[in-house]
N, C-alpha and C positions, 0 to 999 in steps of 0.2 A: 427620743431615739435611744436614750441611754438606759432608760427601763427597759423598751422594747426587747433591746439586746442584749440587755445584760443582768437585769434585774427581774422581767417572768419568767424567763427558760427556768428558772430554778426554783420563785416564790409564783404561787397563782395570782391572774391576773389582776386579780378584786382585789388584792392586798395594797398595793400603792397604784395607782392611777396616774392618769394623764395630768386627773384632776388637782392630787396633791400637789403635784410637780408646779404647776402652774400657778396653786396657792403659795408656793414658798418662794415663785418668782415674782408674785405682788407682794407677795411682806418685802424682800430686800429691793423689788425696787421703789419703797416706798421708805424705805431705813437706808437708803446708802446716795451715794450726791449724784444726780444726774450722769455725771460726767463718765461716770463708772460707764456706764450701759452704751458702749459703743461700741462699734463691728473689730476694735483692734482689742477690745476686753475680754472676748468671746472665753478665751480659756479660765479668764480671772473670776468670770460670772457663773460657767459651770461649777467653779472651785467652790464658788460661794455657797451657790445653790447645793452641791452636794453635804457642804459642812454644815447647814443645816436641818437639812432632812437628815441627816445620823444626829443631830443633836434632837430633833423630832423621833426619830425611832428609839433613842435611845429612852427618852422621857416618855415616850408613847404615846405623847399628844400633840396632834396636829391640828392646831388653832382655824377652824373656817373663817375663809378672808373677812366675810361678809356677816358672820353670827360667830363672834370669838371665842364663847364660851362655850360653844359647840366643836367636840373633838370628834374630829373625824377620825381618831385612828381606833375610835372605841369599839372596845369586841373585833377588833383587827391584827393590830400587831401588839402581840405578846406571848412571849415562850420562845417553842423552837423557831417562828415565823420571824421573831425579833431577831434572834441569834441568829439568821440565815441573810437577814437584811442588812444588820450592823455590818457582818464579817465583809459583805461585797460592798458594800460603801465603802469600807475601811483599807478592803482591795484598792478600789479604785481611787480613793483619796490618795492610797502609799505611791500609785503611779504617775503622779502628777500632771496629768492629762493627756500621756501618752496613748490611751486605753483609746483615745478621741478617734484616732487615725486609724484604728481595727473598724470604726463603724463604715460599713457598707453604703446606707440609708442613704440615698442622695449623692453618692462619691464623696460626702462630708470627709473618709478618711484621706482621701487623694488629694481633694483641696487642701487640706491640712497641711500635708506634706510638701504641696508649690510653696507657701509661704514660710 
């Protein structure tokens, strides 16, 4: 949802995927202690996940879960594509997950807000 919204309006959609997203959600949750990944960590696990994909755009290599030596970000993100991706990571980093409660998708913003 946080690509969808916030991250193609502005980069085209082939540049970061559903896919990437999802590879940086199996590296951490296979780097970080179970206990993490639970419905009250929601915001701690975006955090996560977003501070590595900017540590991934920033380096431009996005390790395949399943073939590691395989970068996915190759012939993707570099140049202005990088520089457009860092700055709204870095946006959305600076807001500490207030960004959450603008998403539509689901009323995901309005549930936020009950709790």
């Amino acid at each position: 949802m946080i690509n969808k919204c916030f991250i193609q309006p502005v980069v085209d959609d082939d540049v970061l995927s559903s896919y990437h997203c999802k590879t940086c959600m199996f590296y951490l949750i296979e780097n970080t202690p179970t206990s993490m990944w639970q419905p009250d960590n929601l915001v701690q696990c975006v955090d996560l996940c977003l501070r590595l994909l900017y540590k991934w755009i920033e380096s431009a290599i996005c390790p395949n879960y399943f073939i590691p030596e395989e970068n996915m970000f190759d012939c993707k993100v570099y140049g202005h594509v990088q520089g457009q991706l860092l700055d709204i990571l870095s946006n959305l980093l600076l807001q500490k997950c207030r960004y959450l409660v603008g998403i539509s998708c689901d009323n995901i913003g309005q549930k936020l807000m009950m709790i």
